[in-house]
DOSEMAR-98031 format. One record per residue: residue in one letter; z, y, x of N, C-alpha, C, CB in turn; residue number from 1. Coordinates in Angstrom, 3 decimals. Each point is the difference from the previous one (the first is absolute). Last residue first. Glycine has a CB too. Layout:
<atoms>
+------+----------+----------+----------+----------+----------+----------+----------+----------+----------+----------+----------+----------+------+
! resn !      npz !      npy !      npx !     capz !     capy !     capx !      cpz !      cpy !      cpx !     cbpz !     cbpy !     cbpx ! resi !
+------+----------+----------+----------+----------+----------+----------+----------+----------+----------+----------+----------+----------+------+
!    A !        Z !        Y !        X !        Z !        Y !        X !        Z !        Y !        X !        Z !        Y !        X !  NUM !
...
+------+----------+----------+----------+----------+----------+----------+----------+----------+----------+----------+----------+----------+------+
</atoms>
This chain:
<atoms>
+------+----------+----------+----------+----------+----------+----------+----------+----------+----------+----------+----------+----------+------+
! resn !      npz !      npy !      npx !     capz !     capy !     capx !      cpz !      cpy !      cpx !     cbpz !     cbpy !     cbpx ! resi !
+------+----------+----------+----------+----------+----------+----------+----------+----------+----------+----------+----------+----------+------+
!    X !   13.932 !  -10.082 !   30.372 !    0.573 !   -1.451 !    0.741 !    0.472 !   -0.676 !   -1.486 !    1.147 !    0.917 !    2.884 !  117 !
!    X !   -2.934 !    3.847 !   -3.033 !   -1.081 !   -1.537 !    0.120 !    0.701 !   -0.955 !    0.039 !   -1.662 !    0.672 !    1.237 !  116 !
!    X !    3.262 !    3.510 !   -0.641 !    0.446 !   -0.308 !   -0.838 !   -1.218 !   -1.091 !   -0.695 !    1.722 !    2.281 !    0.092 !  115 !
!    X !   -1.121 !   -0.503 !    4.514 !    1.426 !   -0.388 !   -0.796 !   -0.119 !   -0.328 !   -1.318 !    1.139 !    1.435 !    1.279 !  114 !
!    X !   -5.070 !   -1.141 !    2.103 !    0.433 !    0.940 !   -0.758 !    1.058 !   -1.277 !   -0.841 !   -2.409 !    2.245 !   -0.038 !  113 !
!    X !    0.049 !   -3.388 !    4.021 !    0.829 !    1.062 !    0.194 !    0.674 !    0.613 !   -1.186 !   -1.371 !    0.308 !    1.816 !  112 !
!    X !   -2.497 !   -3.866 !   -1.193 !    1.237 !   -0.395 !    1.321 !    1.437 !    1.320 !   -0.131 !   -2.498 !   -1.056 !    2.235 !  111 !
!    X !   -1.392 !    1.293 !   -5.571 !    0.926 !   -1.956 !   -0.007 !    0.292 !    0.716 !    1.044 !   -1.112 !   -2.779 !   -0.893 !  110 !
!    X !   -1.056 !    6.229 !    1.140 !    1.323 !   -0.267 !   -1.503 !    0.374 !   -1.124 !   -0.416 !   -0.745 !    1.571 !   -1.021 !  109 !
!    X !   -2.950 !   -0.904 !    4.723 !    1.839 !    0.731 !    0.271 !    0.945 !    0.054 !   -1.216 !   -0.938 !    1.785 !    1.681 !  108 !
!    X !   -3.269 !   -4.031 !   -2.364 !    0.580 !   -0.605 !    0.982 !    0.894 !    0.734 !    0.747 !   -1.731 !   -1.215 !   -0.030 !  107 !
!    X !   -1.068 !    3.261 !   -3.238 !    1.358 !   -0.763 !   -0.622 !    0.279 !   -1.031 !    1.037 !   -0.492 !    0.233 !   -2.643 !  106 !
!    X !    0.101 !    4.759 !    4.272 !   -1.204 !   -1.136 !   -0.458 !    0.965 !   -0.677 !   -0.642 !   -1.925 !   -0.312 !    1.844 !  105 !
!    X !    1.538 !    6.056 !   -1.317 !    0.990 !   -1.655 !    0.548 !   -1.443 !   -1.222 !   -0.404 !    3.565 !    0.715 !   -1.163 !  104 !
!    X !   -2.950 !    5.465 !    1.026 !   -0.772 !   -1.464 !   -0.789 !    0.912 !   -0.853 !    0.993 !   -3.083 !    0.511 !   -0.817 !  103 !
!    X !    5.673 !    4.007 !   -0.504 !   -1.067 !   -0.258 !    0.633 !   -0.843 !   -1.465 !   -0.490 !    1.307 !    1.494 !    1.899 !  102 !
!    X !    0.649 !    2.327 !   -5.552 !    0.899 !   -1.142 !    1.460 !   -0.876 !   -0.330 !    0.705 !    1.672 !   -1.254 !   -1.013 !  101 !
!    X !   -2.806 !    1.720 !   -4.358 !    0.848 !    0.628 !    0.865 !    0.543 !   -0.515 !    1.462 !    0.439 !    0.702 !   -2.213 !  100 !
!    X !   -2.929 !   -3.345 !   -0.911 !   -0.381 !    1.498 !   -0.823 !    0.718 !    1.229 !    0.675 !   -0.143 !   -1.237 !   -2.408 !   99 !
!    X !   -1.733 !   -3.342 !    5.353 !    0.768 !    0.430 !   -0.866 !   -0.269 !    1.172 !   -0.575 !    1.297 !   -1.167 !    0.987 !   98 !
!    X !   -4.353 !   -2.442 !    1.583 !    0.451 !    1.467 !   -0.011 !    0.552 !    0.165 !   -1.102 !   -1.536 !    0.865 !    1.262 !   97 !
!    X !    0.813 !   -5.320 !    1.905 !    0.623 !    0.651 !   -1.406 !   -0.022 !    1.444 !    0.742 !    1.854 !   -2.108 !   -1.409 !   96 !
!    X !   -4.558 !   -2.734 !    3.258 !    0.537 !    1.752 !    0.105 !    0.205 !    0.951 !   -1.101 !   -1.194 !   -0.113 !    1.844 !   95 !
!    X !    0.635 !   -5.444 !   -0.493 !    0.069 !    0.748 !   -0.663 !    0.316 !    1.748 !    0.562 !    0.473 !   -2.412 !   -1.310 !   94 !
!    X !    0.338 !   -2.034 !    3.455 !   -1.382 !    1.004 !    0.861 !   -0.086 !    1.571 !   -1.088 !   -2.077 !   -2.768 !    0.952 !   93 !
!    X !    3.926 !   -1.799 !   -2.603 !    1.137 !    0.654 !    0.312 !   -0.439 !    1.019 !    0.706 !    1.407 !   -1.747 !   -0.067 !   92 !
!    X !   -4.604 !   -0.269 !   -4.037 !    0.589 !   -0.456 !    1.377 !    0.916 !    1.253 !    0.526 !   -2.223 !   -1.635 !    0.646 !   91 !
!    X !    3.333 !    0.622 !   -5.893 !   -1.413 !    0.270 !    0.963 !    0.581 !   -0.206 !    1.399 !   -1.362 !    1.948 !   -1.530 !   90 !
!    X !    4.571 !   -2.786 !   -1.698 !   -1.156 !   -1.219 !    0.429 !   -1.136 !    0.748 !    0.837 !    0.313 !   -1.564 !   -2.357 !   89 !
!    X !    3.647 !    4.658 !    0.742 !    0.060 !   -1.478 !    1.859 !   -1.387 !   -1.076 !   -0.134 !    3.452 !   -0.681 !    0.029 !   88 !
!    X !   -3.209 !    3.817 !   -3.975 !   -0.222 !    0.882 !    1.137 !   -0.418 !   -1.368 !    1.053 !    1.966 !    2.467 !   -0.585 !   87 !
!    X !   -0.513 !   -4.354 !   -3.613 !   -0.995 !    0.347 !    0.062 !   -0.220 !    0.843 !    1.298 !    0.007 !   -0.357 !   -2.409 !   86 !
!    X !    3.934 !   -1.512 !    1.808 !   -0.795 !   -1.191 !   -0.859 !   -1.788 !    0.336 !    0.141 !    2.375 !   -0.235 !   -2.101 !   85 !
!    X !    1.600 !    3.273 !    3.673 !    0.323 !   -1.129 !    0.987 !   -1.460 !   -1.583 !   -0.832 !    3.890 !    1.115 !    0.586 !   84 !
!    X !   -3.353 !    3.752 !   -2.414 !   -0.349 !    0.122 !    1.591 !    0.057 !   -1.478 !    0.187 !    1.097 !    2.436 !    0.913 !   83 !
!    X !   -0.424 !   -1.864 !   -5.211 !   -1.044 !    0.539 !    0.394 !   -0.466 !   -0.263 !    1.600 !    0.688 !    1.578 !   -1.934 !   82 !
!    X !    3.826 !   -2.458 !    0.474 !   -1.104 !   -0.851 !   -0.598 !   -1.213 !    0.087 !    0.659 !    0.946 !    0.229 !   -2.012 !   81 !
!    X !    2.413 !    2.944 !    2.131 !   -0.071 !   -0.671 !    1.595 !   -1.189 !   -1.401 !   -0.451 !    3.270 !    0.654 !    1.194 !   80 !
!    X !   -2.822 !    2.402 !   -4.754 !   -0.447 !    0.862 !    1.457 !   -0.013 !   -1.532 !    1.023 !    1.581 !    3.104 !   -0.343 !   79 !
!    X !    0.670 !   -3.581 !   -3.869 !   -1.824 !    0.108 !   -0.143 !    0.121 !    0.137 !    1.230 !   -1.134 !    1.147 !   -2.129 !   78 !
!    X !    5.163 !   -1.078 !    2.078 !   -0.455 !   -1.577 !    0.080 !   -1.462 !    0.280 !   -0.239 !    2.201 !   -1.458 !   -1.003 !   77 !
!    X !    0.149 !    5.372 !    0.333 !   -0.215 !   -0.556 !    1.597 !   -0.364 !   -1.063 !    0.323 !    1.322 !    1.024 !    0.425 !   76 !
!    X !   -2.403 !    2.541 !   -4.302 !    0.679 !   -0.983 !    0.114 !   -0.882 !   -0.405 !    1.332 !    1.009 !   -0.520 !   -2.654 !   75 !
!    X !   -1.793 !    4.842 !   -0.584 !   -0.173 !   -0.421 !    1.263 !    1.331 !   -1.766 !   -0.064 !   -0.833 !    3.456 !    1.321 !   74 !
!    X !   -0.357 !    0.189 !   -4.941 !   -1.011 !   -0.903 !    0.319 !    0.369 !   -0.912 !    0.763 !   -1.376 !    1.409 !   -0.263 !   73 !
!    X !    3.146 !    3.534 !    0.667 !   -0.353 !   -1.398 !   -1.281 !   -1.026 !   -0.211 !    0.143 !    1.107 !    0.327 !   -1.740 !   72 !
!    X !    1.799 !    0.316 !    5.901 !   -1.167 !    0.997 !   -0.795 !   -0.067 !   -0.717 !   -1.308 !   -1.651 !    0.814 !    2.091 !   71 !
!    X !    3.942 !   -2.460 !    1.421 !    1.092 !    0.770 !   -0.177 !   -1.155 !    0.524 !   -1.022 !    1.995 !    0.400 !    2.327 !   70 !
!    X !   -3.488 !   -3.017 !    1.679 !   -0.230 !   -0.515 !   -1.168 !    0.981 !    0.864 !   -1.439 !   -0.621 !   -2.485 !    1.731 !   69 !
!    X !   -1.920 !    3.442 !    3.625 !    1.177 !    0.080 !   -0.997 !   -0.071 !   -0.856 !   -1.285 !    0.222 !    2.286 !    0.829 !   68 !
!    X !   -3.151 !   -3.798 !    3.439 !    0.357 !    0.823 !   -1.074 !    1.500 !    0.317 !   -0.525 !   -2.162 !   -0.851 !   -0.456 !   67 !
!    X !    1.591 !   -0.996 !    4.903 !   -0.668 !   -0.452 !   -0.490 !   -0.088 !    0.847 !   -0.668 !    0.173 !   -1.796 !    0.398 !   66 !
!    X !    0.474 !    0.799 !    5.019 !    0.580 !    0.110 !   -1.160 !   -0.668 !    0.206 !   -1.390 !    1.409 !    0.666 !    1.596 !   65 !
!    X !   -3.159 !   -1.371 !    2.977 !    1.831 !   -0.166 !    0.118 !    0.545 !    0.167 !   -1.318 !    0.317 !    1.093 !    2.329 !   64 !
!    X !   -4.588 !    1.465 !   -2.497 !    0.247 !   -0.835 !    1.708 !    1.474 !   -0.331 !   -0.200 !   -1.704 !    1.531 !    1.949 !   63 !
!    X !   -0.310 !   -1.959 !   -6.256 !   -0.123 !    1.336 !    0.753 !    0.553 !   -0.934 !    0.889 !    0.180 !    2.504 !   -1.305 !   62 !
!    X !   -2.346 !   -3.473 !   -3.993 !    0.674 !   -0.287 !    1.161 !   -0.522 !    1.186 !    1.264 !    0.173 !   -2.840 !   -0.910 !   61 !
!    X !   -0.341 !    3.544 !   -3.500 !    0.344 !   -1.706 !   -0.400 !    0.366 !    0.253 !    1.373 !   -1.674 !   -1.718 !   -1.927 !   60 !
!    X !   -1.062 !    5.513 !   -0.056 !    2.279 !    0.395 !    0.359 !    0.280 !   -1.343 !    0.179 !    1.185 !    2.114 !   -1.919 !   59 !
!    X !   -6.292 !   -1.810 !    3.307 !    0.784 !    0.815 !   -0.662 !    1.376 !   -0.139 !    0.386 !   -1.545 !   -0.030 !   -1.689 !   58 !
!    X !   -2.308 !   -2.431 !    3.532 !    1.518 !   -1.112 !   -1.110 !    0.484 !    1.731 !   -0.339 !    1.456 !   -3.312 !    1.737 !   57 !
!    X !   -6.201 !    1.959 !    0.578 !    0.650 !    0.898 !   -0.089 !    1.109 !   -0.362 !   -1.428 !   -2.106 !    1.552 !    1.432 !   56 !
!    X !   -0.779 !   -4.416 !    3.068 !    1.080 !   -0.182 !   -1.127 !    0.638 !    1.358 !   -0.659 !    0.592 !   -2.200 !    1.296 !   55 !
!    X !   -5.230 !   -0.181 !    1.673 !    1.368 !    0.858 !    0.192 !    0.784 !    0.438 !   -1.308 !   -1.134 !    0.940 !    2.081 !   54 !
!    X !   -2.563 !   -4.157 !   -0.831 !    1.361 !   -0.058 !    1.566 !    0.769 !    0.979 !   -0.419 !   -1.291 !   -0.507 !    2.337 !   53 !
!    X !   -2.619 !    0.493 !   -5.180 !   -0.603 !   -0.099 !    1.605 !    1.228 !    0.284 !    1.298 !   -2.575 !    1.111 !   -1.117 !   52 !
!    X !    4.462 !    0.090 !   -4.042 !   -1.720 !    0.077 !    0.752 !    0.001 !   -0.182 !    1.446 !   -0.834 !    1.774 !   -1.619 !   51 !
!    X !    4.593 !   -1.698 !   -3.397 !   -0.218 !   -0.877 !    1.286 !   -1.886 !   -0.042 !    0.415 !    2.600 !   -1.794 !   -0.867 !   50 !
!    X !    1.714 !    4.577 !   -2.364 !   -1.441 !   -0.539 !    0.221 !   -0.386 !   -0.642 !    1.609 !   -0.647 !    1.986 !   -1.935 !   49 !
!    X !    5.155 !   -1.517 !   -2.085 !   -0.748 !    0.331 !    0.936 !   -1.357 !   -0.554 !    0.317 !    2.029 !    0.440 !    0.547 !   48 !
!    X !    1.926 !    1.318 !   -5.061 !   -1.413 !   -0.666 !    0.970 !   -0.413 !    0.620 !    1.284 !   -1.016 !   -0.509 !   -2.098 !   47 !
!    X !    4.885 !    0.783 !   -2.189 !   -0.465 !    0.343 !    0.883 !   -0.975 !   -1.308 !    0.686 !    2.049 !    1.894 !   -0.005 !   46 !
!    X !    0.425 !   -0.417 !   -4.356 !   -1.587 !   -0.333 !    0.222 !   -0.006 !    0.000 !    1.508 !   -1.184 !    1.205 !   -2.198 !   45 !
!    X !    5.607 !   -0.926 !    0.452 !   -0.690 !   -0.884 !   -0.464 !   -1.459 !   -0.286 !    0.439 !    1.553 !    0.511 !   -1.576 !   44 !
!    X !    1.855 !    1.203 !    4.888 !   -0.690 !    0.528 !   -1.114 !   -0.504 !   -1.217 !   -0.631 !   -0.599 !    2.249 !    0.984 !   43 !
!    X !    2.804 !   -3.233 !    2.567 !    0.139 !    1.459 !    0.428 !   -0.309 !    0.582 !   -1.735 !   -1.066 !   -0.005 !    3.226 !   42 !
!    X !   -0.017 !   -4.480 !   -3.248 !    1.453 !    0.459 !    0.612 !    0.065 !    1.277 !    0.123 !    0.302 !   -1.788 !    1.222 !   41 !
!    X !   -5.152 !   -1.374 !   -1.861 !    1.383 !    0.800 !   -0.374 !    1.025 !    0.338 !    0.456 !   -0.506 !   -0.657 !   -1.120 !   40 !
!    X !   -4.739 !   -0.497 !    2.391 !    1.251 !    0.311 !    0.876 !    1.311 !    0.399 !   -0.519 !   -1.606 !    0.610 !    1.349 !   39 !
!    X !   -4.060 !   -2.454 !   -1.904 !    1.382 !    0.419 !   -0.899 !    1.401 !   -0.167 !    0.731 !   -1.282 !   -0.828 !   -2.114 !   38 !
!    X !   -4.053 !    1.173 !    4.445 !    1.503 !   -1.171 !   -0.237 !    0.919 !    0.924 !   -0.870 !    0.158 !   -1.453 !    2.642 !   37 !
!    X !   -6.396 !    2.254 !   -1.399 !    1.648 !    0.495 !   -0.635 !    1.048 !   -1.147 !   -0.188 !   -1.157 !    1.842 !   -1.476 !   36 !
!    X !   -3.187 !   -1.103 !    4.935 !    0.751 !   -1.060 !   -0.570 !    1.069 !    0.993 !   -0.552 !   -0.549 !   -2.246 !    1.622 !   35 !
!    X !   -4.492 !    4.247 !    0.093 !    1.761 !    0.242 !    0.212 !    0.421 !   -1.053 !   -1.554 !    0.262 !    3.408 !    1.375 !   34 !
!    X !   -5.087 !   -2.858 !    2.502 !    0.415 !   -0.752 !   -1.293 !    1.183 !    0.555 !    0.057 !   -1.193 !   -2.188 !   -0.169 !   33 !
!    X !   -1.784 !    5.832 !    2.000 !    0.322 !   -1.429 !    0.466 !    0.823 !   -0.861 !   -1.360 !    0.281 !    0.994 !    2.885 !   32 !
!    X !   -3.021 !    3.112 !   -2.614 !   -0.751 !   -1.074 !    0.733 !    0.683 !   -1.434 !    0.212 !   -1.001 !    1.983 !    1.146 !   31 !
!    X !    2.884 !    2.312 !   -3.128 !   -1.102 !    0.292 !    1.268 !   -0.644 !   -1.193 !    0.819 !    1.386 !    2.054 !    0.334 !   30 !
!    X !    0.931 !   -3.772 !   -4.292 !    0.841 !    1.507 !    0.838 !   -0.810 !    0.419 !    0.694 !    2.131 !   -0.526 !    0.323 !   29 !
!    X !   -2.048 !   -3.368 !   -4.163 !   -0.971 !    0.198 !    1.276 !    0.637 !    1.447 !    0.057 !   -2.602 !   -1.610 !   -0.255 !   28 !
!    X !    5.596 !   -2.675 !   -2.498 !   -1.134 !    1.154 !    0.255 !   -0.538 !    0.240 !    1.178 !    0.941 !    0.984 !   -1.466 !   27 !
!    X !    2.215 !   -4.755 !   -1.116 !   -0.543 !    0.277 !    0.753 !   -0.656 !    1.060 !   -0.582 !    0.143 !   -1.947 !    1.095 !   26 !
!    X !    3.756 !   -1.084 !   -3.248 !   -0.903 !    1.131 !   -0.051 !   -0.629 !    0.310 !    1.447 !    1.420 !    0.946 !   -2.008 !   25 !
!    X !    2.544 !   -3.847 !    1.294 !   -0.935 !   -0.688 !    0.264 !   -1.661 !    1.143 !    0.019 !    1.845 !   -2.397 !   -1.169 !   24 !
!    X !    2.946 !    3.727 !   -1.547 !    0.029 !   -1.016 !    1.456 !   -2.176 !   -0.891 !   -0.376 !    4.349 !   -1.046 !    0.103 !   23 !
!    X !   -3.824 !    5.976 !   -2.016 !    0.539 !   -0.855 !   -0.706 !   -0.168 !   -1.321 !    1.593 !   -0.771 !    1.118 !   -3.354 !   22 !
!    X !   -0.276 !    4.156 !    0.903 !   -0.465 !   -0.805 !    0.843 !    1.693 !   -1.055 !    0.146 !   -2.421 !    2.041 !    1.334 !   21 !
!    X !   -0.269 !    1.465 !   -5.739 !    0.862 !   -0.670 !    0.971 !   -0.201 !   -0.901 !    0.958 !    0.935 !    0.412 !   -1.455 !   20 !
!    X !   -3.780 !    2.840 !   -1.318 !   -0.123 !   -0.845 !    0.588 !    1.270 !    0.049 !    0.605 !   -2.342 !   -0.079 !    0.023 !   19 !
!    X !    1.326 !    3.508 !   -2.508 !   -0.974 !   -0.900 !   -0.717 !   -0.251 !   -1.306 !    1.035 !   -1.254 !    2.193 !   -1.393 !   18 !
!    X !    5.198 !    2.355 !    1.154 !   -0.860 !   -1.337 !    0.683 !   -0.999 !   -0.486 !   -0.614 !    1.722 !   -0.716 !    0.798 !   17 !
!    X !   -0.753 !    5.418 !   -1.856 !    0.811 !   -0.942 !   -0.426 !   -1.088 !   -0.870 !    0.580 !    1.602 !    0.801 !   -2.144 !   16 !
!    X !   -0.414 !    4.611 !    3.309 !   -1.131 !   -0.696 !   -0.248 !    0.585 !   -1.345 !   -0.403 !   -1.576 !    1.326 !    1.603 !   15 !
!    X !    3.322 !    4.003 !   -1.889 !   -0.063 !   -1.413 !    0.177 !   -0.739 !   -0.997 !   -0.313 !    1.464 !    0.645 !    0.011 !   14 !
!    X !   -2.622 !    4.813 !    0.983 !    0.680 !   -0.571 !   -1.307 !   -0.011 !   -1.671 !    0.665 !   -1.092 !    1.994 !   -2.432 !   13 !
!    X !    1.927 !    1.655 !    6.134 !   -0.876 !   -0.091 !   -1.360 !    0.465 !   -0.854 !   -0.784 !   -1.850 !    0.495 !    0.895 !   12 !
!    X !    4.355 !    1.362 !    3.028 !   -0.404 !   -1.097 !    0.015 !   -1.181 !   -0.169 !   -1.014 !    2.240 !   -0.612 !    0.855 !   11 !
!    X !    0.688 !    4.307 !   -0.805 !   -0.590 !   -0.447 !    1.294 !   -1.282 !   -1.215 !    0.210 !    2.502 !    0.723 !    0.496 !   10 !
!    X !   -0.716 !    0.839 !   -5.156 !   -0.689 !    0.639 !    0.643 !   -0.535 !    0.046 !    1.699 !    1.048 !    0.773 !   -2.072 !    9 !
!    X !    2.327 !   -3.518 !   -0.095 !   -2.011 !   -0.580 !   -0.051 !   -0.946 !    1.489 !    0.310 !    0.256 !   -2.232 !   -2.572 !    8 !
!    X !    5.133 !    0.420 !    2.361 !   -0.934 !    0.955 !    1.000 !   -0.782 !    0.123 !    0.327 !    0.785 !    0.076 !    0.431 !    7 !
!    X !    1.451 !   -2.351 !   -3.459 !    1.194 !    1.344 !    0.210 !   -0.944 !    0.833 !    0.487 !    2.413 !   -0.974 !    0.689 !    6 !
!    X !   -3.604 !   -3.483 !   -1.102 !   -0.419 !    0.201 !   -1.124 !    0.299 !    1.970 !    0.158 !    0.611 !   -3.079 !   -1.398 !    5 !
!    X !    0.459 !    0.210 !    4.843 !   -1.447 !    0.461 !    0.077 !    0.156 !    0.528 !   -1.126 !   -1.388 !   -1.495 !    1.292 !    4 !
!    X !    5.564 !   -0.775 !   -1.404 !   -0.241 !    1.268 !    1.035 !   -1.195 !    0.317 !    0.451 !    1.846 !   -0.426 !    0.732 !    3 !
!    X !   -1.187 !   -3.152 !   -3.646 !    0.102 !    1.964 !   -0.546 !    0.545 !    1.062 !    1.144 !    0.865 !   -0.762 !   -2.633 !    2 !
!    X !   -2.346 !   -3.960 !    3.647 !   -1.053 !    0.619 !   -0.757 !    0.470 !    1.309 !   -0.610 !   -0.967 !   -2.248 !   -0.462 !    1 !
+------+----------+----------+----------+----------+----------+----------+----------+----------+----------+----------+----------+----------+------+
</atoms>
């Protein structure tokens, strides 16, 4: 926030949530329902959204590999938590678009990513 605060002339004056989103939260996106999952590790708040098969997990998970956790906030037992308790239950057909990197499915991240097993 004070790096907007620095540079509100770009940006205008800061606006403040009047709604946090939160595990289980649903919305309508252009029509379609999007499931919010609380995804810690990488970040405290982090969240992904889950619509119609497809999984956008941000910095939580990537093809083969996962978040940094090195950030404050970040812890690795949250993260792999996240992924292995909540991500893996959806079906494995899943299609993750990551916050960086190409997309994968989570039926290539059970059979492949090292740091699932």
């Amino acid at each position: 926030m004070k790096f907007i605060e620095q540079r509100k002339m770009a940006f205008g004056k800061m606006k403040r949530a009047d709604h946090f989103l939160k595990e289980g939260d649903e919305f309508i996106f252009s029509g379609k329902k999007v499931e919010i999952i609380e995804t810690p590790g990488h970040s405290r708040g982090s969240l992904s959204y889950y619509v119609d098969g497809l999984l956008f997990s941000g910095d939580v998970l990537f093809q083969n590999s996962v978040g940094r956790t090195d950030l404050p906030g970040g812890n690795m037992e949250e993260l792999l938590y996240s992924i292995k308790e909540k991500l893996m239950k959806l079906p494995g057909e899943t299609r993750v678009f990551p916050g960086h990197g190409p997309e994968t499915t989570l039926a290539m991240e059970k059979a492949f990513n090292g740091y699932l097993r």
